[in-house]
N, C-alpha and C positions, 0 to 999 in steps of 0.2 A: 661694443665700441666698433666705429667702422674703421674700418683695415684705411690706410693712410694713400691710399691709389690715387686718390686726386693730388695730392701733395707729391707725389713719384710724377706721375704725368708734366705737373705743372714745370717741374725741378727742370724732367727731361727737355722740355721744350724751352726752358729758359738757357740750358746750357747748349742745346742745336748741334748737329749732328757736325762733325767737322768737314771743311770744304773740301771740295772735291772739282778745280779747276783742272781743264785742260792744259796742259802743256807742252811748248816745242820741243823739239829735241835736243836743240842748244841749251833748255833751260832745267832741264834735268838728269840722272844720273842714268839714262835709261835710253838707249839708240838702237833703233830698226833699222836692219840690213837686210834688203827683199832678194833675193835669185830670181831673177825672170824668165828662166826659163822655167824651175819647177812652183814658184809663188810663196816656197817656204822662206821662214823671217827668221833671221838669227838675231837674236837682242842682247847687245852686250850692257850690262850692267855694271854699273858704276860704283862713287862713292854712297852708298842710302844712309852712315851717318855722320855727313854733313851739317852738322846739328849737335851744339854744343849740350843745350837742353835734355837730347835722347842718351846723350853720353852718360850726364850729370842721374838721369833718372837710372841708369843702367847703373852704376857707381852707389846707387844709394840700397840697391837690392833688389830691384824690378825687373823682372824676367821683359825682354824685348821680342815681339813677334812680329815678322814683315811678312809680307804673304803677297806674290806679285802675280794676277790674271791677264794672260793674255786670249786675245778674242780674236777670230778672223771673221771680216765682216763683207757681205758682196753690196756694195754700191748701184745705186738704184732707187728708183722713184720712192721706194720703199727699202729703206737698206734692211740685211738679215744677214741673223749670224751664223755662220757655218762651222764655230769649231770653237774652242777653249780649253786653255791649257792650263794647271796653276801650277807656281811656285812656292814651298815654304821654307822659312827659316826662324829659327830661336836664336836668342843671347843670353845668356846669366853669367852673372858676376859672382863669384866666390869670395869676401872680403877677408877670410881667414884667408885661404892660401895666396890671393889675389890672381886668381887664373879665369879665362874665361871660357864658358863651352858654349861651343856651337854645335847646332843640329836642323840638316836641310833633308828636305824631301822632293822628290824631282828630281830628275837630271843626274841620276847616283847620289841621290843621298847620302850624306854619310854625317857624324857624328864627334866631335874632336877637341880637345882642349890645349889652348893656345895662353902663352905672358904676356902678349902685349899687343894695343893696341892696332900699328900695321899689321898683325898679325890676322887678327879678327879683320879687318879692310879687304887683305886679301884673301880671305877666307870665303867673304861673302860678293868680294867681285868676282865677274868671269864674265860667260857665256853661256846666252838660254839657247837650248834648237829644238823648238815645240813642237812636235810632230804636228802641224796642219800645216795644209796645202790645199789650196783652191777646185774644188770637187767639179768644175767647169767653167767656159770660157768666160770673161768677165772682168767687170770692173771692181779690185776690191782695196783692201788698206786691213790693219792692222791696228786693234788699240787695247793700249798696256793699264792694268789700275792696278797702283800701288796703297799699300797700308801696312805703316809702320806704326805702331801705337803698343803702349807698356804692357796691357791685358787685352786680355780675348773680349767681344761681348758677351762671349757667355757667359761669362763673370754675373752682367748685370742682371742678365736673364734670368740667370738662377734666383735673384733677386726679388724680378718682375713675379716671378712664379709662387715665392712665400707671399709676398704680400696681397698677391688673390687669393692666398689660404690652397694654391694649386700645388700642394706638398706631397699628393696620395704615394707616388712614387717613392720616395725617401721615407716615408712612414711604412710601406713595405717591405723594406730595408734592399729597395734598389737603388738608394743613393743614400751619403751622407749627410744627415739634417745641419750639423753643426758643420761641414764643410761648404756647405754648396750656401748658406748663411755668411761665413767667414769670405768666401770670395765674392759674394755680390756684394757685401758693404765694403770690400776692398776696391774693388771696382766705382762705387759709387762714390768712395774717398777720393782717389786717384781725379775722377773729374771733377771733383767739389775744388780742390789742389791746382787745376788746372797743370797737372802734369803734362806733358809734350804728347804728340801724335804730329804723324805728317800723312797727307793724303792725296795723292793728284793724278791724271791720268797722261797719257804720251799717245798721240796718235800717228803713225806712219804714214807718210804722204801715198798716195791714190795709185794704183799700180793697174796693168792692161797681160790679163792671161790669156793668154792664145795656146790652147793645147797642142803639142809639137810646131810651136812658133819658133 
């Protein structure tokens, strides 16, 4: 019997990758502050959830994962990128104790569990300061991509990979067969569900380095 790839294929391209608009800085939780003397960008982060939806799905048992890249880019006939930073962070809800733990990497990571709501807000707002800076003289700008969404894709991956019969790995007992199973149809629930995700990018208006300007 053939393995169900065309039916996965079709599913995925019916359901479309989620959007991925540009956005000003007024219109999202996420603001570039450039130093022009040395080019580096401090981005203060905001509210990310703003979204009653991400709450509900977080409330119902769904670990949350946002993961924030930032790019420094030299402006030109040809723009290219000179540098990238990422940010991560978790959420899970606890329904028995009702507490929630956060855990970020980047920027002193650290790992903590907090009661309530503002808590978690201000947990995950502050300030990024991503070690790049503009490698020479030029025109450059900065741009931020955000992804907040319930599960990883590797969820689905795992997924993609039993159903090609590509399981050597976990038949060698370097993965779990009935794990790596269990989160890719959880994953492929989650967007059958249409559960929440948000995805958008922030671009930092156009900046002029002059070294020892």
């Amino acid at each position: 019997m053939a393995r169900p790839t065309v039916l996965l294929t079709l599913l995925l391209a019916f359901l479309g990758p989620f959007p991925s608009p540009v956005a000003a800085q007024d219109q999202a939780p996420l603001r570039f502050s450039v130093a022009p003397e040395t080019g580096r960008a401090t981005v203060e982060v905001g509210d990310l959830l703003d979204d009653h939806r991400l709450l509900e799905a977080v409330h119902s048992g769904l670990p949350l994962r946002i993961r924030v890249v930032i790019q420094l880019w030299k402006d030109g006939f040809f723009d290219s990128q000179k540098g990238q930073y990422e940010w991560r962070a978790s959420l899970i809800f606890d329904p028995l104790t009702r507490r929630y733990r956060i855990t970020t990497r980047g920027d002193g990571g650290v790992e903590r569990e907090v009661n309530t709501l503002p808590e978690v807000r201000a947990a995950l707002e502050g300030t990024l300061d991503p070690p790049l800076e503009p490698p020479e003289r030029g025109s450059y700008y900065y741009l931020a991509g955000v992804a907040i969404e319930t599960l990883s894709l590797s969820d689905l991956e795992e997924l993609e990979l039993w159903l090609k019969g590509e399981l050597a790995p976990a038949v060698a007992g370097e993965r779990d067969v009935e794990g790596a199973l269990a989160k890719g149809f959880r994953r492929l629930l989650v967007q059958l569900l249409g559960l929440p995700a948000r995805r958008f990018q922030v671009r930092s208006p156009s900046f002029r380095f002059e070294p020892g300007g």
